[in-house]
N, C-alpha and C positions, 0 to 999 in steps of 0.2 A: 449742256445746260449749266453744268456746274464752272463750264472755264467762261461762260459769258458773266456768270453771274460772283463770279471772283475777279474780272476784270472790269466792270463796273462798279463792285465793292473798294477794289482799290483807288480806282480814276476818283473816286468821291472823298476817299479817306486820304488821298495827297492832297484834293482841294481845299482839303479844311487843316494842312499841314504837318499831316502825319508822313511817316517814310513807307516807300514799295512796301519793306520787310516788315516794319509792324504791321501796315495794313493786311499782310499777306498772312500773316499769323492771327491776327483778330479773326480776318474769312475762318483759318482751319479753325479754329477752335469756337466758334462760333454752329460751324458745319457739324465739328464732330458731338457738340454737346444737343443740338435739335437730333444727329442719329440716334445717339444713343438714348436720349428719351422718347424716342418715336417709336426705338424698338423694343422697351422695358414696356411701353404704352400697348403696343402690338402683343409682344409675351401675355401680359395681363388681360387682356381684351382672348385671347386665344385661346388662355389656360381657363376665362373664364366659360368661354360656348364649349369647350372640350367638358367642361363638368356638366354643366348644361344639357348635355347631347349624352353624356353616361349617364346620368341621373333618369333620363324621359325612354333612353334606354333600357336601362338595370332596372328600373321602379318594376313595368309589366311582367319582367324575367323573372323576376325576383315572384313576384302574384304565381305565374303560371310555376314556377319548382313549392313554394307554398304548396298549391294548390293540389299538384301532383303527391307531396308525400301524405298530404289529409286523403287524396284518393287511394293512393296505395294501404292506410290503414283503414279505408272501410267507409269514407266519408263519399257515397257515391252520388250525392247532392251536389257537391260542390262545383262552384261553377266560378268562370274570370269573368274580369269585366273585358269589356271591347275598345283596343287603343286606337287612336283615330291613325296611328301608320297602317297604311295598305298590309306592311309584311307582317308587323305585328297582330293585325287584328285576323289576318289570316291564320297566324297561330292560336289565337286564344280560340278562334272556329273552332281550330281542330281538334283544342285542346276540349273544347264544350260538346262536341260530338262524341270524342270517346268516351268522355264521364259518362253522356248519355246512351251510351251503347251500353256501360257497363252495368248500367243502373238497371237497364231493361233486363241483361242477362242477368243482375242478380234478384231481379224480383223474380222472372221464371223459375232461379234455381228454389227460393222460397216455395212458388206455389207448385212444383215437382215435387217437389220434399213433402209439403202439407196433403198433394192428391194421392201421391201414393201412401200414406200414411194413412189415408183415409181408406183404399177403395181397398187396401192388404185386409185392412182391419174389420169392415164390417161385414165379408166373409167368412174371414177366421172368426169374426167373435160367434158369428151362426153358424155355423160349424162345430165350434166348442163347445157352444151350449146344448145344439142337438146330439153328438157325441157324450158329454154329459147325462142327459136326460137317460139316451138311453142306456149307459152304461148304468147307472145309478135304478134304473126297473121305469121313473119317472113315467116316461112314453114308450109307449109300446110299440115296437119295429114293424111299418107299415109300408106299404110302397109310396103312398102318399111321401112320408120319412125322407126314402128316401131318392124320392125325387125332389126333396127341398136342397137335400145333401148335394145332389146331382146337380141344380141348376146354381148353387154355390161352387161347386168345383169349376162350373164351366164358366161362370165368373172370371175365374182368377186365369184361369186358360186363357180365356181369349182377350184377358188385359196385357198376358205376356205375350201373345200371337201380335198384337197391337203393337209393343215394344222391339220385338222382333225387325216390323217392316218397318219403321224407322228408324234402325240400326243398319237395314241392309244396303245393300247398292242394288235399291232398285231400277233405275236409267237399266242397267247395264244386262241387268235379271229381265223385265220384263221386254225388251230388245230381242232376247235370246229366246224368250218362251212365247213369244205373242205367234198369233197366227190368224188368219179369215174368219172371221166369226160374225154371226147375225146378231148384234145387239139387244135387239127387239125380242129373240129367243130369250137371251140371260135377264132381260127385264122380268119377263112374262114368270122365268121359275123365282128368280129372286122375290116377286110379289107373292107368291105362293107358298112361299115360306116363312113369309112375315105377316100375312093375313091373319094365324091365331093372337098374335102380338098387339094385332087390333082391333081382332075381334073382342080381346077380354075387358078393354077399356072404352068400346062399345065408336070405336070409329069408323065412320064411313068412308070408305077409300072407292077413289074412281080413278078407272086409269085407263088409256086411250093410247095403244102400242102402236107403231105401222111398222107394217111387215119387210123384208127387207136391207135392215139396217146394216149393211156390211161396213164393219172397220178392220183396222190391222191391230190387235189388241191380247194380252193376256186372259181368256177366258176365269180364270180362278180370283185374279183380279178385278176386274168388272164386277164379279159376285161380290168381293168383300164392299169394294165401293158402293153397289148397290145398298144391300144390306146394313151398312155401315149410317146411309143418308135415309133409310127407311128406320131403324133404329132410332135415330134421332128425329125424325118426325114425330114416333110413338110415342115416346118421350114427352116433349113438349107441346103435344097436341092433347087439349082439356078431353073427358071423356066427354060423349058424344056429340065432340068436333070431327074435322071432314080433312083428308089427305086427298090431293090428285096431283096423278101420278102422268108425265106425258114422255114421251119419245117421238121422235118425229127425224126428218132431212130437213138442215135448210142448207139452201146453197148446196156447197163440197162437202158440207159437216154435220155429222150426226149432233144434235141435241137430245138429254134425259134433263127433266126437270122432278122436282118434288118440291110441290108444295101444303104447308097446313095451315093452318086455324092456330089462333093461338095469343098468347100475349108478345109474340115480336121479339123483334132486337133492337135493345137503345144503338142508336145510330156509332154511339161514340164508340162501341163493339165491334161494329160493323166491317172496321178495318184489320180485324186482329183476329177474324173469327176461326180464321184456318189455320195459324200458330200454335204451332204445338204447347201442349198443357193449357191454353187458354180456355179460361171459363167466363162464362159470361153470368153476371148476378153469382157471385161462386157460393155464397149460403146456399141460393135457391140449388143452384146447379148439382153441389153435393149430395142436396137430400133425393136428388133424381140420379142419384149413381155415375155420373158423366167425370171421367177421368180427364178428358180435353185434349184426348188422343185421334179420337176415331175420326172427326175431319182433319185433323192433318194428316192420315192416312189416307185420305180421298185424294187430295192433294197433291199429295206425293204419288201416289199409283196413277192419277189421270195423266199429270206431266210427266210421270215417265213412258205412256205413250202417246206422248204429243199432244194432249188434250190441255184444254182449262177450265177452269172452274170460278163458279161467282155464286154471290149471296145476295137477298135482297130482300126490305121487310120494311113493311110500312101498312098502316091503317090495319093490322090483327094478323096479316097475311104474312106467312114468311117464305118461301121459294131460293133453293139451291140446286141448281145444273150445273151441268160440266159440256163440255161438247168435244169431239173426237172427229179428227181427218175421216173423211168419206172415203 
């Protein structure tokens, strides 16, 4: 292109009486001054999308390390915005998940901290004070006394029995300990041990066992879970409200259900109810002693033998099973 168009640049510049050689040198220097500013125009034009392209780059990078050191000092709020690049906005996701993960782990560690503080304490404070009284002549040492003392001890026992299973490696423990056992047996005694717990609050419980229930299961385990889900019936069931209690086959799988009376669960709970330390309504929940242990204990002991568990509540009614390989 360039020797057609330097051979008709000259054939034109002889016709109008110039020579080969100037004509020939007006072409280069005509040629080399359109390069060179075509390429200074190019530079400029490159240097400019290159800043362009760092800037829509660095701006996001720049938010997400912001972002990062307010999270690292405690700001577990903090959230990016969303950049419209694919890989970008992949990253601010991910960056928005782990805030949010962290935020949930440090609200847990909050209300850990507040529950145990709480459920140590109003033990010990009846304890202290009944140790007091009688130390001081106050009251006088009764078995009444100290079966108050007794059922405060056992308080604090079996919040650490609670802490206990969800420290352990249970999968692995009850794997190892489980064995053939009739369900429907462990129902039958577990309700028989929780009966005074309902009688005092003047509940009526009905319950409807079939016989036969074989699973492959920890025997000592099923007792806590039982006990654990009848506990908290007691609990949240107004006095003389009604608990039923059922066990049955369906299909391969054993189902226990427990259901009570009661005021429910806000729904937005509903998903969280088996998380550990969780409480639901947590004034109310304190003043009924509930740590926010004992269904994640359920939880954890059903699926470590193969079982599940769900919750459900709606119109006063609230209902937790589990169910277990047949």
């Amino acid at each position: 292109m360039l020797g057609v168009g330097s051979s008709i640049f000259q054939r034109l510049m002889i016709e109008h009486g110039a020579t080969a050689e100037l004509a020939h040198a007006m072409f280069d220097e005509s040629v080399t001054r359109v390069v060179i500013i075509t390429t200074v125009l190019a530079l400029v034009a490159s240097l400019g999308l290159a800043t362009m392209l760092a800037q829509a780059l660095t701006r996001p990078l720049q938010g997400v390390a912001h972002a990062a050191r307010r999270l690292a000092e405690g700001d577990y709020g903090i959230r990016v915005d969303r950049p419209a690049s694919p890989e970008l906005a992949s990253l601010a996701d991910s960056f928005n998940q782990m805030a949010a993960g962290l935020e949930d782990q440090e609200r847990l560690r909050r209300d850990l901290i507040g529950n145990f503080a709480h459920e140590l304490r109003s033990p010990l404070t009846n304890l202290r004070g009944y140790l007091q009284a009688l130390r001081d002549g106050v009251t006088p040492a009764s078995p009444e006394i100290f079966a108050s003392l007794d059922q405060e001890v056992d308080r604090l026992y079996r919040l650490s029995l609670s802490l206990d299973e969800l420290g352990a490696d249970q999968p692995a423990a009850a794997r190892s300990q489980s064995s053939h056992i009739d369900l429907g047996e462990v129902v039958e005694a577990a309700v028989k041990l929780s009966l005074p717990g309902f009688q005092r609050r003047s509940i009526n419980v009905e319950h409807k066992v079939a016989t036969g229930l074989w699973v492959q299961a920890n025997p000592d385990h099923m007792a806590q879970v039982l006990l654990n889900l009848f506990q908290n019936a007691a609990r949240y069931t107004p006095e003389g409200g009604a608990v039923s209690i059922r066990a049955a086959t369906d299909g391969s799988s054993v189902v226990v259900s427990v259901a009570n009376s009661g005021e429910g669960i806000p729904p937005v709970d509903l998903p969280h109810i088996f998380e550990r330390f969780y409480r639901v309504e947590k004034s109310r929940d304190r003043t009924r002693g509930g740590a926010g242990i004992g269904l994640a204990v359920v939880k954890q002991l059903v699926e470590a033998s193969g079982g599940r568990v769900g919750v459900e509540s709606d119109r006063g009614l609230t209902r937790f099973w589990f169910t277990l390989p047949g």
